[in-house]
C-alpha atoms as one frame of an Amber mdcrd trajectory, in Angstrom:
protein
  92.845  16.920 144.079  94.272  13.627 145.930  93.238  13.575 149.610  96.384
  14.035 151.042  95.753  17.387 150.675  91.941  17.530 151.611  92.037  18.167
 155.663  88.712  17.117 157.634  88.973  18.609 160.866  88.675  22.260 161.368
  92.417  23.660 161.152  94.201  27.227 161.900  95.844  29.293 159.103  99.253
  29.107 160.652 102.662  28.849 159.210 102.756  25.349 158.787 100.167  25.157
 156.959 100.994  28.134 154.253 104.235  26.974 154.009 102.964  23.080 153.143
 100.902  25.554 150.792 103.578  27.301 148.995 105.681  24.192 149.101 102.969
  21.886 147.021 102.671  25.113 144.782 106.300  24.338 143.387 106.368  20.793
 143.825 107.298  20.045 140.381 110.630  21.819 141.159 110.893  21.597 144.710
 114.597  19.853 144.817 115.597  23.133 142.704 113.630  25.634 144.353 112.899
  24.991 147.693 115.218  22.786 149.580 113.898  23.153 152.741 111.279  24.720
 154.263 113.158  27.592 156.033 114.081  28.699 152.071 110.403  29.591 151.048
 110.186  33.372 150.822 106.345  34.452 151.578 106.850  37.684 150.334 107.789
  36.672 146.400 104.819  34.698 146.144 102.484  35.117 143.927  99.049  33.154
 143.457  98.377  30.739 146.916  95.727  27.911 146.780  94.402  27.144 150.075
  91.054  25.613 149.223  89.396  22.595 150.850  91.544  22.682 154.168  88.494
  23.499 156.508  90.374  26.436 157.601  88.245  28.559 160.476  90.175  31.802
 160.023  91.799  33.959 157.668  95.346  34.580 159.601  99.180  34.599 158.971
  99.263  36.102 155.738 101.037  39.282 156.673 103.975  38.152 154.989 102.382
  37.633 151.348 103.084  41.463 150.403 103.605  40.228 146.551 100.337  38.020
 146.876  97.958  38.666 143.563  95.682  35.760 143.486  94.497  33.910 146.596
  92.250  30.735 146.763  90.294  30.064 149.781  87.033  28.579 148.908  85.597
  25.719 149.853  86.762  26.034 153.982  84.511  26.685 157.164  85.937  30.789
 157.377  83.065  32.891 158.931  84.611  36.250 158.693  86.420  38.286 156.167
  89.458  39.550 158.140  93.447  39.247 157.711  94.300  41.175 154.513  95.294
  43.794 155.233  98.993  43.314 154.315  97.596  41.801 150.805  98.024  45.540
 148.871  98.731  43.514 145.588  95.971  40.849 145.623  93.687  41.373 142.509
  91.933  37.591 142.819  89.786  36.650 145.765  87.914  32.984 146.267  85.914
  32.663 149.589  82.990  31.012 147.856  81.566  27.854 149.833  82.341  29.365
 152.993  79.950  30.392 156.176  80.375  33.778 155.215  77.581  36.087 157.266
  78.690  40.025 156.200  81.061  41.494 153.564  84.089  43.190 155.096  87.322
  43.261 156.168  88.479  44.846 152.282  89.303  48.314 152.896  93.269  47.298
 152.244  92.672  45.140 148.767  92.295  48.504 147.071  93.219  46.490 143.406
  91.374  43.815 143.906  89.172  43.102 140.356  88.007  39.895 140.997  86.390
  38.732 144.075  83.875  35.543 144.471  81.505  35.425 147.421  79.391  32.852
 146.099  77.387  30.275 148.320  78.212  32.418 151.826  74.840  33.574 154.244
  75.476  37.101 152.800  72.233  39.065 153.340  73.414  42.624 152.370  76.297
  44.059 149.565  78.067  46.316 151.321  81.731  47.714 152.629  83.375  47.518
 149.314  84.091  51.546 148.326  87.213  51.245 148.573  86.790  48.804 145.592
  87.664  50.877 142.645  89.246  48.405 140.037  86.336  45.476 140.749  85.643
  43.881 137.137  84.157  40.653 137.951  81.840  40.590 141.852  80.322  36.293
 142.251  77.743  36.408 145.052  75.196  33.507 143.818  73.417  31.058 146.230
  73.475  33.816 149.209  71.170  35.319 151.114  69.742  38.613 149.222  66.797
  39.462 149.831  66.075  43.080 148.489  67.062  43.778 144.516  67.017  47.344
 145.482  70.739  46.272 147.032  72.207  45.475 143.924  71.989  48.872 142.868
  75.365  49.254 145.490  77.470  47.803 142.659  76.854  50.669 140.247  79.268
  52.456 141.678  81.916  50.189 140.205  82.637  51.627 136.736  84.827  49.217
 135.496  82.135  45.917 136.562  82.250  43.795 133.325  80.211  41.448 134.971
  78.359  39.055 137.903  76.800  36.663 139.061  73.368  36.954 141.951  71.881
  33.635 140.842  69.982  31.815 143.826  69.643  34.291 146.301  65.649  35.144
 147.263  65.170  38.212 145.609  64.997  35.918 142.139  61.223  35.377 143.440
  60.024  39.447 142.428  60.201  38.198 138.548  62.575  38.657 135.754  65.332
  40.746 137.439  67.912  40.928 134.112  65.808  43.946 132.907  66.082  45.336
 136.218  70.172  44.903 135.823  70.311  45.529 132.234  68.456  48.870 132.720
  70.332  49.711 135.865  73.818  48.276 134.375  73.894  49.622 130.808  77.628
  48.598 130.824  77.452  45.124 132.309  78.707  42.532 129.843  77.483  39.079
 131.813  75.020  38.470 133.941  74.894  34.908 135.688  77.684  33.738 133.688
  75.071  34.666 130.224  75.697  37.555 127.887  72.954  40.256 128.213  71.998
  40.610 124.945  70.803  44.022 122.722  67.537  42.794 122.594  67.433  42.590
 126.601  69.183  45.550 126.649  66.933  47.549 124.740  63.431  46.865 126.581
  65.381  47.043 129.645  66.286  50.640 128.608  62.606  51.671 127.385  60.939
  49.992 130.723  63.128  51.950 133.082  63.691  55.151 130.844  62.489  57.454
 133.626  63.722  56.091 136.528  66.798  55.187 135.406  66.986  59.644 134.409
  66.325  60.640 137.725  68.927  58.656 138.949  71.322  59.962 136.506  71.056
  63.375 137.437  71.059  62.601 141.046  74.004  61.003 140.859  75.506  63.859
 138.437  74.648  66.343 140.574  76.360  64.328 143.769  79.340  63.555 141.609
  79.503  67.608 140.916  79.297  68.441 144.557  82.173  65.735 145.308  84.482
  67.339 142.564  83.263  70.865 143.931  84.647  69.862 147.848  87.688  68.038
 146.259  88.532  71.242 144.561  88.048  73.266 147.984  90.175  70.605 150.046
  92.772  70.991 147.199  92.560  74.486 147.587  93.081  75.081 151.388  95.389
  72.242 151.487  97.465  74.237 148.767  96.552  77.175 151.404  97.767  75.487
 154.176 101.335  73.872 152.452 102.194  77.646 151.551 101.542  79.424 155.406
  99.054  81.457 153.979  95.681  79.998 154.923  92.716  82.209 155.353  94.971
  85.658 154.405  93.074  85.955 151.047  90.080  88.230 152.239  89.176  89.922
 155.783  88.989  87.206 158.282  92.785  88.358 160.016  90.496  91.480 160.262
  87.877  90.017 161.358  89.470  88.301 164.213  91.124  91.499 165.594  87.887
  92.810 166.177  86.042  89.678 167.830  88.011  89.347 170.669  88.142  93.410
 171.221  85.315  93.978 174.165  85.256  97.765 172.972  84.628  96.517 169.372
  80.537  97.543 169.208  81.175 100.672 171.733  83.652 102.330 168.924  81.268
 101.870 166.209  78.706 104.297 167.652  81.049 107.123 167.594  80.958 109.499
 164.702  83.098 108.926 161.714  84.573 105.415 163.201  82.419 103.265 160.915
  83.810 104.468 157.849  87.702 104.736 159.760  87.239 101.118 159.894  85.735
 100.504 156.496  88.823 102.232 155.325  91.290 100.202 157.688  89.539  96.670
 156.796  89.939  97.399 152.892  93.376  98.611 153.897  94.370  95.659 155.551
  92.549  93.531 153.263  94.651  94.650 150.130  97.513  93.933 152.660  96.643
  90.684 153.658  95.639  89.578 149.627  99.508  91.077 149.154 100.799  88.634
 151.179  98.484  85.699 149.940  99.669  85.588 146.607 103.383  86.258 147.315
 103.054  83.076 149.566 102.015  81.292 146.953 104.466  82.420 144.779 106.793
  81.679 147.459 105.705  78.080 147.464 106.025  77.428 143.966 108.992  78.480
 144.193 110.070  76.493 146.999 108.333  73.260 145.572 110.590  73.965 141.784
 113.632  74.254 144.629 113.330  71.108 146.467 112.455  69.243 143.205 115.203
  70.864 141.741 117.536  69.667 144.386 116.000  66.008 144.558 116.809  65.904
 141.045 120.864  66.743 141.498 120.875  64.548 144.493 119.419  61.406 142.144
 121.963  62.649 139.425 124.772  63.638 141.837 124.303  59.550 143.719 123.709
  58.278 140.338 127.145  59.754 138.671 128.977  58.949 141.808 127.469  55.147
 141.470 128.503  55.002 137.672 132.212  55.957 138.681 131.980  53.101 141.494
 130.823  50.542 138.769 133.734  51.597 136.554 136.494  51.372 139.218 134.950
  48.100 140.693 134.652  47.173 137.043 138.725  47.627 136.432 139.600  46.555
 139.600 138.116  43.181 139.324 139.574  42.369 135.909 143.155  43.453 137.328
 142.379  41.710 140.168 141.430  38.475 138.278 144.490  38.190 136.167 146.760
  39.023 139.494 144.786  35.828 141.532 145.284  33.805 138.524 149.234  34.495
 138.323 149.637  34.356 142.115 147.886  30.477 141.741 150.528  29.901 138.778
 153.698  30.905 141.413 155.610  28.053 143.640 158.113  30.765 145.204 156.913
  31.343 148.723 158.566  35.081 148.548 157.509  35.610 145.430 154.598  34.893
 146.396 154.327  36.583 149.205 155.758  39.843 147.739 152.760  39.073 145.120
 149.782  38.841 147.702 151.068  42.069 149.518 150.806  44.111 146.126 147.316
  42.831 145.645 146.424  43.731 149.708 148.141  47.048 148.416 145.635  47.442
 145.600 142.413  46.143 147.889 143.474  49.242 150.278 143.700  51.738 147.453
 140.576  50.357 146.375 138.359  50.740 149.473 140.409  54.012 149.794 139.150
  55.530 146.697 135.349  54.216 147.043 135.392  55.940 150.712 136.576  59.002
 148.768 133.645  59.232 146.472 131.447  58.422 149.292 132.650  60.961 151.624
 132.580  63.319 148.435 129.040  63.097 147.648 128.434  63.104 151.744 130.569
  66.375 151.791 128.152  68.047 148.832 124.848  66.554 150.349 126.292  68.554
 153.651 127.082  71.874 151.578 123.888  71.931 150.155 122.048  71.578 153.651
 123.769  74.449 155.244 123.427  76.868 152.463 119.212  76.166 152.966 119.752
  76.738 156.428 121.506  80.431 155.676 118.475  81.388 153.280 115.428  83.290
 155.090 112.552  84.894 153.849 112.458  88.095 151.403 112.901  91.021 152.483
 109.378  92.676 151.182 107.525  89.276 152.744 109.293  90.694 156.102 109.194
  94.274 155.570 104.911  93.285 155.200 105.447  91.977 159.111 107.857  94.828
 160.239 105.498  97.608 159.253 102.657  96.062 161.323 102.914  99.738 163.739
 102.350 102.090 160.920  99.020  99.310 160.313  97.829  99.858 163.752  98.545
 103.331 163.542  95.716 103.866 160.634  93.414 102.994 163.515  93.293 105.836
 166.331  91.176 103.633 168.742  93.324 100.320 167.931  93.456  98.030 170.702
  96.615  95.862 172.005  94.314  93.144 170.918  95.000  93.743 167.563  98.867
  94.125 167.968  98.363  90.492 169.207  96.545  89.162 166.855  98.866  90.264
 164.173 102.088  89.373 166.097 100.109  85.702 166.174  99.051  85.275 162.521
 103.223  86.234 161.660 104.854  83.874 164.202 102.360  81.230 162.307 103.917
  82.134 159.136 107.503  82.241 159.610 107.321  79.437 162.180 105.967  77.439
 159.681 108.460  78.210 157.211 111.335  77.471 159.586 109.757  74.193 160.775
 109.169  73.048 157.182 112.565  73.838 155.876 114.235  72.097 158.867 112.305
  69.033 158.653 113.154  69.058 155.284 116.131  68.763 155.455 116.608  66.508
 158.667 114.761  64.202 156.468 117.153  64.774 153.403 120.254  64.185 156.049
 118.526  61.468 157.551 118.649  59.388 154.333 121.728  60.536 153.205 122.980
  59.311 156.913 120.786  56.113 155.977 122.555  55.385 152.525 125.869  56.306
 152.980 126.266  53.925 156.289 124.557  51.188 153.599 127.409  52.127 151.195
 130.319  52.190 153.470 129.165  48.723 155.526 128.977  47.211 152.003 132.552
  48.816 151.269 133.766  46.788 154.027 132.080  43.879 153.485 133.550  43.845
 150.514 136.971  44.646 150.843 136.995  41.321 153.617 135.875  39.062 151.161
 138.473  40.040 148.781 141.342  39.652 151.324 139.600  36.720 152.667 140.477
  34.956 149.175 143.457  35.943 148.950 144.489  34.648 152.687 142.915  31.278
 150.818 145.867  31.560 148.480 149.018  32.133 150.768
């Protein structure tokens, strides 16, 4: 690297300096590329080398959305911060840095390569969110428990890494202790762990390395367990119906009721309300699982409809391409004949056929617009007109003869029922109208795209022709 390049003092991460960056980065087509510096797009590039610039701190790179690879080692940065816009980055260099604590990755999610090497890291930590790491460099650092390297079994897919000169090297020969505790690890400190290695590692740590195992079975069994109950009420929650599959609407008529406990002592009431809870119980499960149905239904709908909207925008697009496509070669051949004529009236006759044929144009491209506009419209007041089935309401509407099975029912009850169905139809109502605001919304959104582009170009054309006269 010449020293043009190599900067002494301690420097900012500003835009000068990335764009001086990208600019070096295509030097060997610059003239071609990158005329100026105004022209360099942040967000198309790809790889960034910003080593040996004695750069303090990370900053300015919100721009680099497309950013994969990303050089920064060898600088004076003391804090891991300023990714967050880097979603893309899989490559990460921050070695000879004065790096004190890993964080400041929660946003790299793909990230598979990252180097931390000769930093004052004393722990491994904050990288969960980590998932695709293949290759973790964080030699010549401050480590001082091996215990902490057992953090990185977490990441299935490590192939390999380096911990060379960092103190924990002093408790003896630690590539058992990784082989046994890494059975998948490929490299360690840049050397292929061996079979041999491998297999005493395996035999020396046999029992410890079980326990773990089924520790960290039985955690991984309890986290699929809760995902599987989030999935659940979540699935719950998206069809209205959340908590109706068992007593607790019961339930919650009665804990509010101050007479509740008094009514119980009185002959024959405990087995009255035995008989009203599995009433209302096979009620309740009634209404459960036509809610679900409900919402399947209503998700095959809206997917449904997505699907003729994509078809309905893509057909009308194809039919725009093909009149575009026939307009322009007509449109070609008329230009080239109108450059051929010396007539000034003939001419002029000549450019107002083609303005003629621009109008008829736009006119026909604001028809198909306005047509798919005028379907996207039909289809969102039909939704509006549909409600909920009559048995789902008749469940709701019979709520008296309920209360009725219960000669000491309290007001409190009537409540508490009148509650749990405003939930569920409001939330009906409020989901199919934000629906389709949202589905109007974009419509509203592309069709003001089409129309300004329409214009746009419909100008040009008669801009080139006024060229002509």
């Amino acid at each position: 690297m010449s020293s043009e390049y190599i900067i002494s003092e301690p420097t900012s991460m500003d835009k000068e300096i990335l764009q001086h960056a990208v600019q070096e980065q295509f030097k060997p087509d610059h003239i071609l590329r990158f005329p100026d510096a105004s022209q360099i797009h942040f967000n198309e590039v790809q790889k960034l080398r910003l080593e040996y610039k004695n750069i303090l701190r990370i900053d300015h790179l919100w721009d680099f959305s497309s950013l994969s690879k990303l050089e920064l080692n060898n600088n004076a940065i003391e804090k891991i911060q300023g990714l967050d816009h880097l979603i893309n980055l899989t490559w990460l260099n921050l070695s000879f840095n004065q790096i004190e604590k890993i964080e400041g990755l929660e946003c790299v999610q793909k990230l598979e390569v990252l180097n931390l090497s000769n930093n004052k890291i004393s722990v491994i930590e904050n990288m969960d969110t980590l998932e695709n790491l293949t290759h973790f460099f964080i030699s010549n650092n401050l480590i001082g428990q091996l215990d902490n390297v057992l953090y990185l079994r977490k990441f299935k897919n490590l192939a390999a890494f380096n911990l060379f000169g960092n103190p924990f090297l002093n408790e003896g020969d630690y590539r058992f202790f990784i082989a046994g505790y890494f059975p998948k690890l490929m490299f360690l400190d840049s050397r292929i762990l061996d079979q041999k290695t491998r297999k005493e590692a395996s035999i020396k740590y046999h029992y410890v390395l079980e326990k773990m195992r089924l520790e960290e079975l039985e955690l991984h069994q309890a986290d699929e367990a809760r995902q599987r109950h989030e999935a659940e009420l979540k699935l719950h929650r998206d069809a209205f119906v959340e908590f109706l599959n068992g007593s607790y609407l019961f339930r919650t008529m009665f804990k509010d009721d101050p007479k509740a406990q008094t009514l119980h002592c009185a002959p024959g009431v405990d087995s009255l309300i035995q008989r009203f809870e599995h009433q209302m119980g096979e009620l309740c499960t009634q209404l459960f699982e036509r809610g679900l149905d409900e919402h399947k239904r209503r998700e095959t709908e809206v997917k449904s409809f997505f699907s003729c909207q994509e078809k309905a925008v893509t057909d009308c697009q194809e039919k725009a391409s093909q009149m575009l496509a026939k307009f322009n070669h007509e449109h070609k051949e008329r230009t080239e004949e109108l450059q051929q004529l010396s007539d000034p009236e003939v001419r002029k006759v000549k450019i107002d056929h083609c303005n003629g044929e621009i109008n008829r144009l736009c006119k026909n491209l604001m028809t198909l617009e306005f047509q798919l506009v005028s379907e996207m419209e039909t289809v969102a007041r039909d939704a509006r007109k549909e409600d909920l089935p009559d048995d789902v309401i008749m469940l709701f509407e019979d709520r008296d003869a309920v209360i009725d099975a219960l000669a000491t029912a309290h007001n409190n009850h009537l409540l508490k029922i009148n509650d749990r169905e405003t939930q569920l139809t409001t939330g009906i109502s409020a989901w199919k109208e934000a629906l389709i605001k949202g589905i109007r919304d974009e419509e509203l959104k592309r069709n003001r795209m089409n129309i300004s582009d329409i214009h746009r170009y419909v100008d040009n054309l008669r801009e080139q022709l006024e060229e002509l006269i």
